[in-house]
MIMI-325105 format. One record per residue (C-alpha): residue in three letters; x, y, z. Coordinates in nm, 3 decimals, decimal comma. Example, Ala and Ser with C-alpha at 12.3 -4.5 7.8 and 13.67 -1.06 7.14 Angstrom:
+---------+---------+---------+---------+
: residuo :       x :       y :       z :
+---------+---------+---------+---------+
:     ALA :   1,230 :  -0,450 :   0,780 :
:     SER :   1,367 :  -0,106 :   0,714 :
+---------+---------+---------+---------+
% end
This chain:
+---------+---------+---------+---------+
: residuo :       x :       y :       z :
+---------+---------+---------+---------+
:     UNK :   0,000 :   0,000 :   0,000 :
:     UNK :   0,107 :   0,361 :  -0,075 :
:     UNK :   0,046 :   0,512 :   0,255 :
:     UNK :   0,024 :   0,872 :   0,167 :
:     UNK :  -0,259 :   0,798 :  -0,077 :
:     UNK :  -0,460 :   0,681 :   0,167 :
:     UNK :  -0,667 :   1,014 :   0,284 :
:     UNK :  -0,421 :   1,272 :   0,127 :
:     UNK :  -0,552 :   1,288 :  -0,207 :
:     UNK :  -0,957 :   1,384 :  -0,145 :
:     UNK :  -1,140 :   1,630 :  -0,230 :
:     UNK :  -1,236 :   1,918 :  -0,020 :
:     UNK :  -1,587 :   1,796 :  -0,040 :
:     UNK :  -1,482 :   1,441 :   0,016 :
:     UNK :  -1,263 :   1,506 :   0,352 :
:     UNK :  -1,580 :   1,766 :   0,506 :
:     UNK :  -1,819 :   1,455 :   0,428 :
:     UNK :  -1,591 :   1,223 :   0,646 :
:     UNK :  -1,472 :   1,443 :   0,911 :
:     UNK :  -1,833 :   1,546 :   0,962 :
:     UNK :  -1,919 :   1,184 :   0,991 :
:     UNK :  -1,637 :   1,117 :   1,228 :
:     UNK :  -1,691 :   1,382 :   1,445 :
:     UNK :  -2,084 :   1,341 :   1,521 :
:     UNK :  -1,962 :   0,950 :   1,602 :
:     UNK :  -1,660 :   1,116 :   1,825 :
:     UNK :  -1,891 :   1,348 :   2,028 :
:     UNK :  -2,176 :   1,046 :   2,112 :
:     UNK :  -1,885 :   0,824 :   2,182 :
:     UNK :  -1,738 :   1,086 :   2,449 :
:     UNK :  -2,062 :   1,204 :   2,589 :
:     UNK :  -2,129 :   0,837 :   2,659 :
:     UNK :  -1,796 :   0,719 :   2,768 :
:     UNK :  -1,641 :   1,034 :   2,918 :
:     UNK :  -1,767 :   1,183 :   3,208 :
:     UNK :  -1,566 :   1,522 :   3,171 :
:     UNK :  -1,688 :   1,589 :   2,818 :
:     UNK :  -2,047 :   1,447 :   2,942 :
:     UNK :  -2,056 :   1,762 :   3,245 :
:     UNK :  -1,917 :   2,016 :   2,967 :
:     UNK :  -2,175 :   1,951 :   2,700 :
:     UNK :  -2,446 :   1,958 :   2,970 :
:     UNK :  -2,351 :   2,281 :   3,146 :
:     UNK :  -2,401 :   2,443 :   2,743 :
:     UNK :  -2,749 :   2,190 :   2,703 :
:     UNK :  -2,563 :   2,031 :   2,438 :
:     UNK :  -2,679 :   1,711 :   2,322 :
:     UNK :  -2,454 :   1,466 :   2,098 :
:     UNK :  -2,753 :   1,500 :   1,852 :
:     UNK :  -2,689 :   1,920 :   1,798 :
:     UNK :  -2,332 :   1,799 :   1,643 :
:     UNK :  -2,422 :   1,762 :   1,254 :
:     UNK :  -2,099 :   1,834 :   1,126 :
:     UNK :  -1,782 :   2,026 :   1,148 :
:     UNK :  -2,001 :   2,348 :   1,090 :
:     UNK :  -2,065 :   2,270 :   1,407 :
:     UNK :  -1,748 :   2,284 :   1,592 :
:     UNK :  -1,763 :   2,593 :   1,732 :
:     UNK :  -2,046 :   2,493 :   1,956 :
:     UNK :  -1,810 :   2,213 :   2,140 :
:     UNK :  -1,626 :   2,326 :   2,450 :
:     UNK :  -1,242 :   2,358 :   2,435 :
:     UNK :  -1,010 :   2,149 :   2,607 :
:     UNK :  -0,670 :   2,279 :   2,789 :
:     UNK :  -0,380 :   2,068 :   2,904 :
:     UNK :  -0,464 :   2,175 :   3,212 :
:     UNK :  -0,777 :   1,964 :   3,218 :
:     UNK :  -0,526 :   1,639 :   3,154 :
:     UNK :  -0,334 :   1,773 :   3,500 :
:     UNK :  -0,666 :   1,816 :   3,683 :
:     UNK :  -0,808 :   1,438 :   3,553 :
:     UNK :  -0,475 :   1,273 :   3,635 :
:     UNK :  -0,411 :   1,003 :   3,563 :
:     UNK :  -0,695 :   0,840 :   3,350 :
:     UNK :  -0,959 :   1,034 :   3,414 :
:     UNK :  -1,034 :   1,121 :   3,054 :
:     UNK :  -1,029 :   0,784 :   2,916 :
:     UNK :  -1,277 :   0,663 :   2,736 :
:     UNK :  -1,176 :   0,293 :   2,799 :
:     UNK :  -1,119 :   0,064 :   3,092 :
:     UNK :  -0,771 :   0,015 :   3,166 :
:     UNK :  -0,801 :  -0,340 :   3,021 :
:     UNK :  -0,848 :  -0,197 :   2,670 :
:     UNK :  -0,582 :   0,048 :   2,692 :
:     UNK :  -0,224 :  -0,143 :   2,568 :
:     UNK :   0,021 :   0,114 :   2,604 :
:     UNK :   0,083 :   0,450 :   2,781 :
:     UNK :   0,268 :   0,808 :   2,703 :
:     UNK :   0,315 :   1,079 :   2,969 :
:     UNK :   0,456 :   1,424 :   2,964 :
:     UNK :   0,544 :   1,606 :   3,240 :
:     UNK :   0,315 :   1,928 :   3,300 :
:     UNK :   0,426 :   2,273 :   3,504 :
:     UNK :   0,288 :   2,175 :   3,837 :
:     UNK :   0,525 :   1,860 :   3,836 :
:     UNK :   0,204 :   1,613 :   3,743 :
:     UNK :   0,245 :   1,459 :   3,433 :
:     UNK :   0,006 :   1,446 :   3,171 :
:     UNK :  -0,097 :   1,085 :   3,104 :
:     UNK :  -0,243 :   0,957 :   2,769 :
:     UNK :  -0,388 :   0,626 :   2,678 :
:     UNK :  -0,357 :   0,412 :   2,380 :
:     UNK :  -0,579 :   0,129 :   2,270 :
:     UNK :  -0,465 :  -0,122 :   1,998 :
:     UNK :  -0,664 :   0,051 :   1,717 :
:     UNK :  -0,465 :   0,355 :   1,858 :
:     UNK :  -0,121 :   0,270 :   1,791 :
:     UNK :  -0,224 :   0,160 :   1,436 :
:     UNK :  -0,394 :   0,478 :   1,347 :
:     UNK :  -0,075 :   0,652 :   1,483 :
:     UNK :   0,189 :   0,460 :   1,281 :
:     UNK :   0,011 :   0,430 :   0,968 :
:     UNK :   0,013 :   0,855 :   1,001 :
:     UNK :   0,401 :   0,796 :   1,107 :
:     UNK :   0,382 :   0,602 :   0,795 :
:     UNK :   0,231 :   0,870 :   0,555 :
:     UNK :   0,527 :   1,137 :   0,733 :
:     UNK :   0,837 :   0,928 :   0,657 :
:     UNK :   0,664 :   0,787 :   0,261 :
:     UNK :   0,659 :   1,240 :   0,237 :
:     UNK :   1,046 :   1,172 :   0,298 :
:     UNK :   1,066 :   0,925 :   0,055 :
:     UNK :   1,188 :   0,694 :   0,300 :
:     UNK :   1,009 :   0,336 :   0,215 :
:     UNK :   1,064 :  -0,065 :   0,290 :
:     UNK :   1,425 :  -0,062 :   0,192 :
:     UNK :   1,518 :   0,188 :   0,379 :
:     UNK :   1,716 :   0,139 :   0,745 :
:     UNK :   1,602 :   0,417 :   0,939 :
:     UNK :   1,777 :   0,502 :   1,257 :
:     UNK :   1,549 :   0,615 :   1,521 :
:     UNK :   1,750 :   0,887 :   1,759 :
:     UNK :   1,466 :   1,013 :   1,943 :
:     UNK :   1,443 :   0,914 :   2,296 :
:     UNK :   1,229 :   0,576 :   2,367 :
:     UNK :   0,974 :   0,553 :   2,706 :
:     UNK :   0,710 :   0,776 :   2,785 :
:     UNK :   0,816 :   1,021 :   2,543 :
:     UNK :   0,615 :   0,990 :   2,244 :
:     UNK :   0,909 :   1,060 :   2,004 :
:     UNK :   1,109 :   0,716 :   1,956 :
:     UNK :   0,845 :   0,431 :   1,993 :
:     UNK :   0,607 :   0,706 :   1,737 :
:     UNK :   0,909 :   0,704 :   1,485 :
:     UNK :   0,958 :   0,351 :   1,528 :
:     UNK :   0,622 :   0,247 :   1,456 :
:     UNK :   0,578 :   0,455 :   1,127 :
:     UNK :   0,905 :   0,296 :   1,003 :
:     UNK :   0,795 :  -0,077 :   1,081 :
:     UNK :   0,421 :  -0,023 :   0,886 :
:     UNK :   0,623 :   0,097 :   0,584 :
:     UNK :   0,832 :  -0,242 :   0,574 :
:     UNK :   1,155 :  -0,045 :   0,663 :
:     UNK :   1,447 :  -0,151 :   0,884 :
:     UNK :   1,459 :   0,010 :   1,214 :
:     UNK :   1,743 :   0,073 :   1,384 :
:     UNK :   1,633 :   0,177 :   1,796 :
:     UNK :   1,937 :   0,379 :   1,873 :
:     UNK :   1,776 :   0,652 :   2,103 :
:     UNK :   1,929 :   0,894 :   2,225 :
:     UNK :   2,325 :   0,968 :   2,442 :
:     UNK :   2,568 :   0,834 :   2,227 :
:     UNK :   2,689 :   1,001 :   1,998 :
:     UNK :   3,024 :   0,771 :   1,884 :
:     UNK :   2,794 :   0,461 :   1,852 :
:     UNK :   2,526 :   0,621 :   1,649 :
:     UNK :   2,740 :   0,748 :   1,418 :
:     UNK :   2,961 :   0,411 :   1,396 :
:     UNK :   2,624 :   0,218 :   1,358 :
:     UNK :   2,487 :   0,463 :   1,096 :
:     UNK :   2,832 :   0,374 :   0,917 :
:     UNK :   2,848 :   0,011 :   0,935 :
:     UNK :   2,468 :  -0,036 :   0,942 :
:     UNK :   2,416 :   0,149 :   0,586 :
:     UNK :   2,138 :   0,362 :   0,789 :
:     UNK :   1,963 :   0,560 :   0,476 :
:     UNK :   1,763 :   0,806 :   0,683 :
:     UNK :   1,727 :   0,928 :   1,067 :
:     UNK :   1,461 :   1,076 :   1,281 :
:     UNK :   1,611 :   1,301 :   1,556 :
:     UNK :   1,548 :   1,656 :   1,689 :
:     UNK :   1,704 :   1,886 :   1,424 :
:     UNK :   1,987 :   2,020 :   1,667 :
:     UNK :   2,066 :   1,645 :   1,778 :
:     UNK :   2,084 :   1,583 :   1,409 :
:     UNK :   2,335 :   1,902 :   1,355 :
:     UNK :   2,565 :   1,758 :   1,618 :
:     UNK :   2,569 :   1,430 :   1,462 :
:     UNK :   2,667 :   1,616 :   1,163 :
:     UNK :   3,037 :   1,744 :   1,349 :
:     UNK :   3,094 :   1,411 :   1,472 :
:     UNK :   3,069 :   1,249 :   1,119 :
:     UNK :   3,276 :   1,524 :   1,014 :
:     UNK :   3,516 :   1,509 :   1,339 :
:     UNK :   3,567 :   1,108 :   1,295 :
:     UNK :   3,618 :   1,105 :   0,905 :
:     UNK :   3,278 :   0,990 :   0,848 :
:     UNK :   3,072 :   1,225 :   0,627 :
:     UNK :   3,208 :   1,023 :   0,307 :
:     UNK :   3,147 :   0,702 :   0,445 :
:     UNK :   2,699 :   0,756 :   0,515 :
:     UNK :   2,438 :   0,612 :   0,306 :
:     UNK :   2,247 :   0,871 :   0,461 :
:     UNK :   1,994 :   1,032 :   0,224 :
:     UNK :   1,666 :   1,182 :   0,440 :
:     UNK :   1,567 :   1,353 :   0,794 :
:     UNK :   1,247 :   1,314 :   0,939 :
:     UNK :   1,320 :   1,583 :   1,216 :
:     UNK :   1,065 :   1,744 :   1,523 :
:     UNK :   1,024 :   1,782 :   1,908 :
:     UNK :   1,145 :   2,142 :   1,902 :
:     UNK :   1,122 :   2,444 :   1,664 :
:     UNK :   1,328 :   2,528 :   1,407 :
:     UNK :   1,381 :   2,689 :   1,065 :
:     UNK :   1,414 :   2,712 :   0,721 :
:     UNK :   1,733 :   2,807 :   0,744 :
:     UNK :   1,841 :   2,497 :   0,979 :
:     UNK :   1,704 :   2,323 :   0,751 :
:     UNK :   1,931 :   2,407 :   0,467 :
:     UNK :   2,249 :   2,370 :   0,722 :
:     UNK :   2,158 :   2,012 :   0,782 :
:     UNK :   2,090 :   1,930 :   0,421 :
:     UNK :   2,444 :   2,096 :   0,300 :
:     UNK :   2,607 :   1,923 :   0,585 :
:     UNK :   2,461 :   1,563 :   0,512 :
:     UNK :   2,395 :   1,609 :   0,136 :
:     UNK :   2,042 :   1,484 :   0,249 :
:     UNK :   1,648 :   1,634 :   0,245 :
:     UNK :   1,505 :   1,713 :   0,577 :
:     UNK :   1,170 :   1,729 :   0,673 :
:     UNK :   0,965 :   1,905 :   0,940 :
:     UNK :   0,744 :   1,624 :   1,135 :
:     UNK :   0,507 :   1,735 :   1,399 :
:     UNK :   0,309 :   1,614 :   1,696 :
:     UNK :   0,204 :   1,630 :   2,060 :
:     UNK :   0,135 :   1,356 :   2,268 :
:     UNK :  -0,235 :   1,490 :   2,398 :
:     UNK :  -0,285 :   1,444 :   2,065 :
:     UNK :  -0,140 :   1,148 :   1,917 :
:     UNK :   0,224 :   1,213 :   1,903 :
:     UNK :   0,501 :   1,267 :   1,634 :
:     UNK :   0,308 :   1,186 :   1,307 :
:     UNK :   0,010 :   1,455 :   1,305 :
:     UNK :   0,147 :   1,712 :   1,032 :
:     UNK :   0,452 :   1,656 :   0,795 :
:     UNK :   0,618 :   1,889 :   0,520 :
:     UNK :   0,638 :   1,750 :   0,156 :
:     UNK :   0,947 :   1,792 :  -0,053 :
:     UNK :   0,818 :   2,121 :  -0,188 :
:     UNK :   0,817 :   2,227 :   0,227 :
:     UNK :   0,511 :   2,492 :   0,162 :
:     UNK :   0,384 :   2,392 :   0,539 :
:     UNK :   0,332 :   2,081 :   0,708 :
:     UNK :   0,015 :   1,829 :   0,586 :
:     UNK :  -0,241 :   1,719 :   0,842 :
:     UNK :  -0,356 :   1,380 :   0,865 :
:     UNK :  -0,685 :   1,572 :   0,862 :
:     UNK :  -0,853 :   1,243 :   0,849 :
:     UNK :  -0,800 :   1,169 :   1,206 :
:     UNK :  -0,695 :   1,523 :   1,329 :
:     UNK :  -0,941 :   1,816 :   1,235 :
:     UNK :  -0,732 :   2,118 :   1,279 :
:     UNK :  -0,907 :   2,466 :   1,398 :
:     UNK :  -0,684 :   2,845 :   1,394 :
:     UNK :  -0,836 :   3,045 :   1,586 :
:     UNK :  -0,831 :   3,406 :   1,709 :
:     UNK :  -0,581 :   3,447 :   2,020 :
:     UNK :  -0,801 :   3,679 :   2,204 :
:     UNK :  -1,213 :   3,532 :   2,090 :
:     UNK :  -1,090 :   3,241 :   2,008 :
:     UNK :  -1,356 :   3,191 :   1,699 :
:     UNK :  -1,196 :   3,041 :   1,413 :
:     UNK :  -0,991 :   3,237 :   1,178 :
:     UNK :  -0,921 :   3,244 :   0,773 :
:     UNK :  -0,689 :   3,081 :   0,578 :
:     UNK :  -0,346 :   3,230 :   0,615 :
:     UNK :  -0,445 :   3,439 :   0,904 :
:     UNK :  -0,211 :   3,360 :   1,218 :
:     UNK :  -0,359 :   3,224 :   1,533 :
:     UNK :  -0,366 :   2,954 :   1,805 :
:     UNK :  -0,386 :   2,594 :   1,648 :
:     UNK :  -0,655 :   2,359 :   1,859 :
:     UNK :  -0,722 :   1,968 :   1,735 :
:     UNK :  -0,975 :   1,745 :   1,770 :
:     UNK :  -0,907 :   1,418 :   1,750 :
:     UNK :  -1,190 :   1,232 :   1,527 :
:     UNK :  -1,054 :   0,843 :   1,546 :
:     UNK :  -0,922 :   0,814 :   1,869 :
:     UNK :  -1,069 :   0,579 :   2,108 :
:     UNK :  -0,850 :   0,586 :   2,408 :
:     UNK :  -0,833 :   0,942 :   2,491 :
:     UNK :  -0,971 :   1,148 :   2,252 :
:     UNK :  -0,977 :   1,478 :   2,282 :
:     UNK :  -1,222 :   1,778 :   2,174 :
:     UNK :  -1,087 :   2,134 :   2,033 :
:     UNK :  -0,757 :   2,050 :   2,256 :
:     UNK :  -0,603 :   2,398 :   2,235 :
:     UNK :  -0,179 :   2,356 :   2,186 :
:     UNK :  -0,095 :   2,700 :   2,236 :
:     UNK :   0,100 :   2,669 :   1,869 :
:     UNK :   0,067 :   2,988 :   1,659 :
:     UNK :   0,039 :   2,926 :   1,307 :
:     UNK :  -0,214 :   2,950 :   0,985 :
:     UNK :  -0,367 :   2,730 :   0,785 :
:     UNK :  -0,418 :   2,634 :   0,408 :
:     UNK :  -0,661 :   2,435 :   0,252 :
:     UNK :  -0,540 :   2,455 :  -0,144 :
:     UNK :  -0,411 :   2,143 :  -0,339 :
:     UNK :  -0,010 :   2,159 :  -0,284 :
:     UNK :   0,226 :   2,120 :  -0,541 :
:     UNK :   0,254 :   1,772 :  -0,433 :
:     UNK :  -0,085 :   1,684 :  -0,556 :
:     UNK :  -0,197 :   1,669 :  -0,193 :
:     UNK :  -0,529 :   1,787 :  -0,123 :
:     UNK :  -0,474 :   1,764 :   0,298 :
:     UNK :  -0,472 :   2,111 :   0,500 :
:     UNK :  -0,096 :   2,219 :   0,554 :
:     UNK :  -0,062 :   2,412 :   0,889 :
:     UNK :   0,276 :   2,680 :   0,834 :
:     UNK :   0,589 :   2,692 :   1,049 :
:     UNK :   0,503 :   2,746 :   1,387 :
:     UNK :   0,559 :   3,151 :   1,478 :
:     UNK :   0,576 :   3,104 :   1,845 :
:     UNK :   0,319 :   2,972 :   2,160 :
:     UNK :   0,085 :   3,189 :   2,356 :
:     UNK :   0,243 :   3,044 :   2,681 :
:     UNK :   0,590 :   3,061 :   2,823 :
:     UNK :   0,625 :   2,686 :   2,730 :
:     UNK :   1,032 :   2,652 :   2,601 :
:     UNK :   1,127 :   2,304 :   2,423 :
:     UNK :   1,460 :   2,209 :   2,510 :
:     UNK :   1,622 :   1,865 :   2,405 :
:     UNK :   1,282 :   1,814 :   2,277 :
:     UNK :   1,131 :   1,784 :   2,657 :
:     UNK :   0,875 :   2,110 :   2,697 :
:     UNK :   0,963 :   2,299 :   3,024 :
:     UNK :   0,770 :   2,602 :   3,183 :
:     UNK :   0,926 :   2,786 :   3,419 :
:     UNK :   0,709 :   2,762 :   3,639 :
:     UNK :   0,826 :   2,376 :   3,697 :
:     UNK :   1,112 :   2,559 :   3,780 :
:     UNK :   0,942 :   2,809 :   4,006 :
:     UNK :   0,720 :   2,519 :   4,194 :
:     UNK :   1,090 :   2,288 :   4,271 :
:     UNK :   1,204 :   2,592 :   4,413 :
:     UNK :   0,953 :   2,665 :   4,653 :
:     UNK :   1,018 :   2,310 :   4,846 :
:     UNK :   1,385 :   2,430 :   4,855 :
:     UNK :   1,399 :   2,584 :   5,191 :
:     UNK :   1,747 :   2,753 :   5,161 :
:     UNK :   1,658 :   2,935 :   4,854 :
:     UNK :   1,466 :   3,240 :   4,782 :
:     UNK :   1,164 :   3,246 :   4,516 :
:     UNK :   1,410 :   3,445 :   4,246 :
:     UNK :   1,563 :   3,245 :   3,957 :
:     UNK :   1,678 :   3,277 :   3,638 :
:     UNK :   1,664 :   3,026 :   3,354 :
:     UNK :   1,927 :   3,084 :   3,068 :
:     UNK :   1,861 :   2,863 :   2,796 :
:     UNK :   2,121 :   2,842 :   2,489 :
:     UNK :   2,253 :   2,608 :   2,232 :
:     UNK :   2,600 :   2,506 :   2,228 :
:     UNK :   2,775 :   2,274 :   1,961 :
:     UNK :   2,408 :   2,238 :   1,841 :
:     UNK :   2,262 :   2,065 :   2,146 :
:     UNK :   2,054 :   2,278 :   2,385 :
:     UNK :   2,158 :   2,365 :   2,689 :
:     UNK :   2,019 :   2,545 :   3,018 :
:     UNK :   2,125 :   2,709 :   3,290 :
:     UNK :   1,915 :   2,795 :   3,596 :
:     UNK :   2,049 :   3,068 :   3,888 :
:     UNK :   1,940 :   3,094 :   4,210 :
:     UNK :   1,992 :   3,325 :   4,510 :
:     UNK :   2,018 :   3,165 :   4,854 :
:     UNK :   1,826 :   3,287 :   5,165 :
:     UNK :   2,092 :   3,526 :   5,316 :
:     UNK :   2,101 :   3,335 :   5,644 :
:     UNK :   2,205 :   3,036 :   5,433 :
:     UNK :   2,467 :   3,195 :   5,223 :
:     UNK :   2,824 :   3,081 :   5,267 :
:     UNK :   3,141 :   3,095 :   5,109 :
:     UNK :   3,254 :   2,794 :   5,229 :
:     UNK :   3,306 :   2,603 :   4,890 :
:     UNK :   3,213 :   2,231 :   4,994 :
:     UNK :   2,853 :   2,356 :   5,139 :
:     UNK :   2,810 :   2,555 :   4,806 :
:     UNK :   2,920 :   2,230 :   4,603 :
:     UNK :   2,614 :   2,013 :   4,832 :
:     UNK :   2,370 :   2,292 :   4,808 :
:     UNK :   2,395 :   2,276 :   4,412 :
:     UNK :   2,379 :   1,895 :   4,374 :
:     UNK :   2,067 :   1,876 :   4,617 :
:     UNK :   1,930 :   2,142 :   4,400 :
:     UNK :   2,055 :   1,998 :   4,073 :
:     UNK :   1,858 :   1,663 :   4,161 :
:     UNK :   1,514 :   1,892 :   4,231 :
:     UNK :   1,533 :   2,000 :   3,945 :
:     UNK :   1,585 :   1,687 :   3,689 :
:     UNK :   1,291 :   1,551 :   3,914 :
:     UNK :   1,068 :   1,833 :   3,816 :
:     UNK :   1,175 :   1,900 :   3,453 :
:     UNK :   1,282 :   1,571 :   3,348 :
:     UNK :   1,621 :   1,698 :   3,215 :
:     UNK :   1,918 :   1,804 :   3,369 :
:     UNK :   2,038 :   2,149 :   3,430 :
:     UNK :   2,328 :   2,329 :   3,525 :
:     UNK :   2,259 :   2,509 :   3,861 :
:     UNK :   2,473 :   2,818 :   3,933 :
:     UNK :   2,471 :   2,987 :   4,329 :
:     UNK :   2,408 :   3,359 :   4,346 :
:     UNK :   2,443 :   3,585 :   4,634 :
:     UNK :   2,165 :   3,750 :   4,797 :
:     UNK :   2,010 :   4,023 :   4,598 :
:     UNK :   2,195 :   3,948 :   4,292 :
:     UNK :   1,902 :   3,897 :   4,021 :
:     UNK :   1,716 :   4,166 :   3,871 :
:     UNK :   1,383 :   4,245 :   4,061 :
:     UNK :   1,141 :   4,342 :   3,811 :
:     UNK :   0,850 :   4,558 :   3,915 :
:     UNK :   0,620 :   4,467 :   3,639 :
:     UNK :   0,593 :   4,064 :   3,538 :
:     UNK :   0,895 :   3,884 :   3,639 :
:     UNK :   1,113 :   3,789 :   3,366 :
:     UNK :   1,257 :   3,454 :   3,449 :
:     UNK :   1,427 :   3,352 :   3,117 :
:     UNK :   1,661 :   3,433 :   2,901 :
:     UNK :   1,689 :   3,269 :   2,556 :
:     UNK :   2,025 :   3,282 :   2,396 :
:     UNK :   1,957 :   3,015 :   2,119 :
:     UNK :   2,011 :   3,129 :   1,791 :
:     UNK :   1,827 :   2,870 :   1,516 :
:     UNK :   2,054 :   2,865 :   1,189 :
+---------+---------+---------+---------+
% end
């Protein structure tokens, strides 16, 4: 089977007549099955039976990762735990993570859209296709490696921390295309080009995501490599990596709009917007059975087109993301608020509540630095009780954020005080 070919090639007409059909089944099936949406719809007096069709979207309630945190852990599944075969968690700014749920039918929905992504690469079933995105409750490696299995590739689980055996294995394996965050993939590039490699790949495609990045990037990695790269996207509330994917002609990123109807809408009514007018990007999810979710708004900023691409696609193509209406950074691929940061702090006794978070990127791999001030009575000079202080601060911190961070001791009063909202970060990264 020729997996994009599937959906990608409808009509307009063709794709409103199924998505309507698939949502009016997707709002009985939560009303019935989820008691969250159920209490929603009847606090509006909305009734499964007022959903015709998409034209009817607006009159659904939205849904906020927030209202994952406050449901924790499964208290938006639609299924009982024994139909659910596999779970995906991200962690959330109060520490909690948000938990999703995946029944069988699930995980084939999401790697046949993995599927459609990496066939837009032209990666197919003689392809080995190194997977460097981290595996576990991340949605990035197992997503990737799923897609690359339904197309009849070879996959190659290498994950993520070493460097000097990816790149050996990508040598002696013949590896002919990689998924990876785009800066993980730009390191790779130096070591290949450090070790004497870069002449020695079969490497001819990237299927790259998990943190923004540009068009410029983009051309960096492809010079580097002498490969294409392509933009993937996905969230996990949603599905995961395998939502949206650029073509070769990279004029924005194609929805599997079959399972995922995509809404822009206005950043201060939040009513839908035109095509090609910027605004915040909300999903619903119209064949998902374990947790689906309703108008989920991602806090992405981008516009949409509906207009056959060059490609011969006919599926909506959402642009390159222009920023989030949140504080939400992506670093390493793992989103972090910094108010993660802010809630660790607070069961550190010693310190005070000021920090700073410096984020940057350094031989292409992200890095991030948080200061803190110590409660005066605390303070010392004393090196050894400065050196303990940072490592039982260092080890609060990978617990709330999930990554580690470089933790640097201030003295009292030595971060700026701010009299309007505190600014708590500074971005230094710089995407090529």
């Amino acid at each position: 089977m020729i997996w994009n070919e599937t959906k990608e090639c409808m009509s307009r007409d063709e794709m409103t007549a199924l998505q309507s059909k698939r949502l009016v089944k997707l709002v009985d099936y939560v009303y019935h099955n989820v008691e969250f949406y159920r209490k929603k719809m009847q606090a509006i007096d909305l009734m499964p039976g007022d959903i015709k069709g998409i034209e009817d979207i607006t009159k659904l309630p939205f849904t906020t990762k927030d209202d994952l945190r406050d449901n924790y852990p499964f208290g938006l599944f639609a299924v009982p735990n024994s139909e659910i075969v596999r779970i995906h968690a991200s962690s959330g700014t109060t520490g909690k993570a948000t938990v999703v749920g995946y029944t069988r039918y699930d995980l084939d929905v999401w790697s046949e859209c993995v599927a459609r992504c990496l066939t837009m690469a032209g990666v197919g079933k003689d392809d080995i296709v190194q997977v460097a995105y981290g595996y576990g409750l991340f949605t990035g490696g197992l997503g990737a490696h799923g897609g690359a299995e339904k197309i009849g590739a070879t996959v190659v689980p290498m994950s993520t921390g070493n460097s000097k055996k990816l790149t050996t294995m990508m040598v002696d394996f013949g590896a002919t295309a990689i998924a990876c965050t785009p800066s993980y993939l730009l390191h790779i590039s130096e070591v290949l080009a450090a070790e004497g490699l870069l002449d020695k790949i079969k490497l001819k495609a990237a299927v790259c995501g998990a943190e923004p990045w540009t068009e410029k990037m983009r051309h960096e990695i492809e010079q580097r490599l002498n490969i294409k790269a392509y933009d993937i996207y996905g969230l996990s509330e949603i599905m995961g990596p395998g939502v949206a994917c650029d073509c070769a002609f990279h004029r924005g990123l194609h929805v599997c709009e079959d399972h995922f109807l995509p809404e822009i809408l206005d950043t201060a009514t939040l009513t839908p917007v035109a095509d090609g007018v910027t605004g915040e990007l909300a999903f619903t999810t119209l064949t998902k059975e374990g947790i689906p979710m309703i108008r989920y708004r991602t806090k992405d900023l981008t516009s949409i087109d509906h207009s056959r691409c060059e490609c011969g696609r006919t599926s909506a193509r959402i642009s390159r993301f222009k920023g989030r209406v949140d504080d939400m950074l992506i670093i390493r691929g793992v989103n972090v608020f910094p108010s993660q940061v802010e809630a660790a702090l607070i069961e550190v006794e010693e310190v005070t509540p000021h920090y700073m978070m410096i984020v940057d990127r350094v031989n292409n791999l992200d890095t991030l630095e948080i200061q803190v001030e110590l409660d005066p009575k605390y303070y010392t000079d004393e090196i050894r009780a400065i050196e303990t202080m940072t490592k039982k601060i260092s080890h609060v911190i990978q617990q709330a954020l999930g990554i580690n961070a470089k933790i640097k001791i201030v003295e009292p009063q030595t971060l700026v005080r701010s009299e309007g909202k505190a600014v708590h970060v500074i971005d230094k990264r710089k995407l090529y």
